[in-house]
N, C-alpha and C positions, 0 to 999 in steps of 0.2 A: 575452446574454453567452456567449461562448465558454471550454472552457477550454483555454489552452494546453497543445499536442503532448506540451512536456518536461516537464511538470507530469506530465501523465496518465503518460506512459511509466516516469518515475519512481519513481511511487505504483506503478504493476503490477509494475514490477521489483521494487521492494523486498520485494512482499507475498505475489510469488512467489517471491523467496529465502528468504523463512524459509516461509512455507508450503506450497510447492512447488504451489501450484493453478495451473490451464492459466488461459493468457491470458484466453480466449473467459471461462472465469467472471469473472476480474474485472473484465473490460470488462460486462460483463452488470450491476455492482453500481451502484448509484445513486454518485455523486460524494460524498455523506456518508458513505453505508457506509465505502467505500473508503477515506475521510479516518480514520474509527473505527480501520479497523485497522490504517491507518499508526503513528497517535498510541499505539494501544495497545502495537505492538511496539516504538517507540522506547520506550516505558514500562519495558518487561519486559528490554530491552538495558541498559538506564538502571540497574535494578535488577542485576541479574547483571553490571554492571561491563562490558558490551558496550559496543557503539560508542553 
């Protein structure tokens, strides 16, 4: 199983907008990690009345 391009692109934009980490490390993380810290920062936006 593959995972789709806009999926991945997606998950690195968003986790490098608020984290400001270079591409290359997020592509480097395993597809759960990655997922983790999606979920976590929608969490903390969620909290703080963000998006």
């Amino acid at each position: 199983m593959t995972y789709a391009a806009d999926d991945l692109y997606g998950e690195v934009a968003y986790i490098a907008y608020h984290f400001h980490w270079p591409m290359d490390s997020l592509l480097d993380l395993e597809h759960a990690d990655r997922r983790r810290y999606v979920d976590q920062i929608a969490r903390l936006n969620r909290l703080a009345g963000g998006r």
